[in-house]
N, C-alpha and C positions, 0 to 999 in steps of 0.2 A: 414308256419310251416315246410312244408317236404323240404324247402330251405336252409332254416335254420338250421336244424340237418345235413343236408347233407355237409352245408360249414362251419359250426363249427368245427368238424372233421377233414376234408382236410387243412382249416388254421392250426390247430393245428399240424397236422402233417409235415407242411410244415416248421413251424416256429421248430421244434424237428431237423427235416434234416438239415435245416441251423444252428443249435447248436452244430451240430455233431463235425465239424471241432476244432470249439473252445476247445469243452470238452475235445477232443483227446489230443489236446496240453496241457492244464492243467494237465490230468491225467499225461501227460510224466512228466510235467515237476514236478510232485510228486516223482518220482523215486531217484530223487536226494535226497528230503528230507526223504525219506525211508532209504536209505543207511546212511545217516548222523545218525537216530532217533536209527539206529539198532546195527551202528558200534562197539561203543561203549561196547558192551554185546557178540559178538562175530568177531572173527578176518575174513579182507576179504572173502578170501577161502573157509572159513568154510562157511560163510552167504551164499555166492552163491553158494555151491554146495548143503545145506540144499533149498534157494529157486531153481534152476534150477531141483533137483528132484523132488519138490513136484509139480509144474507148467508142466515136464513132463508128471505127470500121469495123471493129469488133464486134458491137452491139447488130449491127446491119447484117454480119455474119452471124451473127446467134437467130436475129430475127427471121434470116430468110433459113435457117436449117431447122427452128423449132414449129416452125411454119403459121408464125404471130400475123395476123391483121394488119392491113395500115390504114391508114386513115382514107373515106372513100370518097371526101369532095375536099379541097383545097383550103372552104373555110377550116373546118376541122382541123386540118394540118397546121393554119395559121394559128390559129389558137392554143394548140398544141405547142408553136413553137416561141410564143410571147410569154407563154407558162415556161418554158425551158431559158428563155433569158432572164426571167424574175429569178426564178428558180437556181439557176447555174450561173451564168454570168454576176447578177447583181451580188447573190449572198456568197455563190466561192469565190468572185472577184474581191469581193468585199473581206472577207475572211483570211484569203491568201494575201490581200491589201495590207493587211490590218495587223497577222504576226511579222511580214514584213518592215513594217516599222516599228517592231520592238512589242507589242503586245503578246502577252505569254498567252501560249495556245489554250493553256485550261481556263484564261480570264476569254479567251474569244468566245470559245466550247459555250463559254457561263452566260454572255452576256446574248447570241444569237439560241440559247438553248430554252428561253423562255418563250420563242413563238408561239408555243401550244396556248401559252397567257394569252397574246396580242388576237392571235385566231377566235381565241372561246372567247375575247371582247370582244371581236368586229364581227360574228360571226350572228349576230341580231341585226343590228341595222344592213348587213349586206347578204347574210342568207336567208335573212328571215329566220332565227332560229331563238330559240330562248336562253339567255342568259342568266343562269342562276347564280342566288347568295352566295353561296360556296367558293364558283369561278369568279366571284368582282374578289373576295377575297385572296384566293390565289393570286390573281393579278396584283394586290397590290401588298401581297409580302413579295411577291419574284420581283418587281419591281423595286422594293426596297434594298433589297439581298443584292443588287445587279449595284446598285446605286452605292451600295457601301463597301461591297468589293472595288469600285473602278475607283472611287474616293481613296480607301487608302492604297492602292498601287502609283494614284496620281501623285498622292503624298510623300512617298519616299522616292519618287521618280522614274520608276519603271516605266516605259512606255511613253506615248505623245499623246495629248486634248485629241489631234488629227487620227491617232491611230486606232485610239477606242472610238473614236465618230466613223470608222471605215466598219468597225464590228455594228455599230447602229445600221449604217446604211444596210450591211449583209441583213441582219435580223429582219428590218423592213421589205428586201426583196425576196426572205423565204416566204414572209406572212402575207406577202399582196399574191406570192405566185402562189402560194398553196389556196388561196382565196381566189384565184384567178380561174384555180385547174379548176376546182369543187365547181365552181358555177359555170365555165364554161367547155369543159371537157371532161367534165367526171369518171367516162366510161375507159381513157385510156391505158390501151396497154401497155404496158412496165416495158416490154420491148421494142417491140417498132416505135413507141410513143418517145420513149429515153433516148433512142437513135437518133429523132427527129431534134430533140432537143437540144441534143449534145450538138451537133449538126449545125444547128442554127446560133450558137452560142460560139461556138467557134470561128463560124465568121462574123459575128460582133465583136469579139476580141482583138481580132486582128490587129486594125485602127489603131486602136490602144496599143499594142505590145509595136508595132510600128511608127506611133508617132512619141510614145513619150516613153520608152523602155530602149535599150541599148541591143535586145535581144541576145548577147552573150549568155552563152551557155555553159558551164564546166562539166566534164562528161564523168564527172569521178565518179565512185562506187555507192558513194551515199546515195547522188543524187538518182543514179539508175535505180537502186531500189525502192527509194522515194514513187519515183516515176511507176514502177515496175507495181507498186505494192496499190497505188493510187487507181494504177489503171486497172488492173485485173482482179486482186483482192475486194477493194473496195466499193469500184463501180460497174463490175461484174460479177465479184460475188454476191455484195450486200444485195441487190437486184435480185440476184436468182434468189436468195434465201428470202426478200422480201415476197416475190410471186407464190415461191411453193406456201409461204403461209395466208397469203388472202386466197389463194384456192381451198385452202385448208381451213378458214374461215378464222383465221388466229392473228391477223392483222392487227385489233384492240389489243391483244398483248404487246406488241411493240409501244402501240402510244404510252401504255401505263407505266413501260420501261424509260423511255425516255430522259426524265428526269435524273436516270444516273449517267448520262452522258456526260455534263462536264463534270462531277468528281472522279470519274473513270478516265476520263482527259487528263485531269490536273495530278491525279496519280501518276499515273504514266509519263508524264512532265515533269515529272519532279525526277523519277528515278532514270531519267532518257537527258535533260536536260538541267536539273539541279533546279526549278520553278519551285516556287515554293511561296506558300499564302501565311498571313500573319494571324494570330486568332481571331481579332476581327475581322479578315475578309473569311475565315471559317465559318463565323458567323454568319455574315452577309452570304454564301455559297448554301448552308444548310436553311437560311428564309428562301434561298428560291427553289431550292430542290423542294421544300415543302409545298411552295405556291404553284409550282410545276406538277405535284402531286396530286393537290386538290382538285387539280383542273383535268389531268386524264383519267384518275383512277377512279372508276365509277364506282357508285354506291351499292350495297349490293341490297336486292332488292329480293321481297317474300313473294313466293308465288304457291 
């Protein structure tokens, strides 16, 4: 009996911890269809700088109740907060840019979801770190795969040249700001640090949704739970689920996940929004999930 209660419990928790990973990636890969479900009722700029301040205050309340660190000299912070505009501004602005002119969420998901490529490239000449066989070729089937997806979506007209270059520009501001954090804030916490971020992106935005957006809002019911689902599920939940697992030391399982982000997007697109990809961009989508594969899912090694 008292074996029993006692290992009921510990399975269960155990099978919870190994959910973690998966969940994370689902939840991200909801972000996309958040921006897709909201776009429509309010312009880029405006959506993010309504979600990035209500997620600050939030974040600011989680970090001062879970009693998180801040940053304890101002460079720090600043670093902190130039990793939060590469980070947030450039790739959600970019992202949220980018379905709003017609690019289908799962081709964003696909085309900004190869970083993990761009990083295991640049990740020699600017970390010092070695770049193996394995990752030049991942790079350059994800590469491929990204190239002949956008090719035939340009083909039968889907989308703008402008709109997939706003999903380029997002992908280039995840990769410099995740390049950015590794080297010059590494140690950040997921709390105070994200507050800071969110914070500091928010007022970059501004400018933007101020001088080239109308700010008009429609207060309908999509757009609220757009909003709703973006700000708390997403960048409050994915967060929290992200911290309990690098405490838990299970963080590499997210990157190894990764790679089903955008066919988990483009699914979801299709039965949410009617998206839908041709066999060759099938093609093109399963060379990059592969190159995205090679490059986080480590080898497994004898010991």
């Amino acid at each position: 009996m008292s074996s029993s209660t006692v290992t009921k419990p510990a399975s269960l928790q155990t099978w919870a911890i190994a959910a973690m990973p998966g969940l994370f990636v689902l939840l991200w890969s909801t972000g996309f269809i958040g921006a897709k479900l909201g776009l429509p009722y309010a312009e880029p700029m405006t959506f993010l700088v309504l979600r990035f301040a209500i997620v600050t205050v939030l974040l600011c309340i989680f970090a001062g109740l879970s009693g998180a660190p801040w940053p304890r000299d101002w460079a720090m912070a600043g670093h902190i907060a130039v990793a939060g505009l590469l980070l947030h501004g450039v790739y959600l602005g970019g992202v949220f840019a980018s379905i709003f002119h017609g690019v289908p969420a799962g081709i964003s998901a696909l085309i900004v979801g190869i970083q993990p490529l761009l990083v295991a490239a640049a990740a020699g000449p600017v970390l010092g770190e070695r770049v193996t066989a394995r990752q030049w070729l991942g790079l350059g089937l994800g590469l491929s795969g990204v190239v002949l997806v956008v090719w035939t979506k340009l083909d039968i007209g889907v989308g703008t040249a402008w709109g997939y270059a706003l999903s380029g520009i997002a992908l280039l501001g995840i990769t410099t700001g995740t390049l950015y954090q590794k080297k010059s804030c590494p140690a950040i916490d997921l709390r105070s640090g994200t507050a800071i971020q969110f914070a500091a992106t928010t007022v970059a935005l501004v400018p933007f949704a101020l001088l080239f957006e109308t700010r008009q809002v429609q207060w309908s019911g999509e757009f609220l739970f757009a909003l709703g689902w973006l700000c708390i599920v997403l960048s409050l939940g994915a967060i929290t689920l992200l911290f309990i697992l690098i405490r838990r030391g299970a963080a590499a399982r997210v990157s190894s996940l990764f790679f089903l982000v955008p066919p988990c997007t483009a699914l979801v697109a299709y039965f949410l929004f009617g998206e839908s990809l041709s066999a060759l961009a099938l093609v093109g989508m399963a060379a990059t999930m592969l190159g995205v594969a090679l490059v986080n899912i480590a080898p497994k090694t004898n010991t």
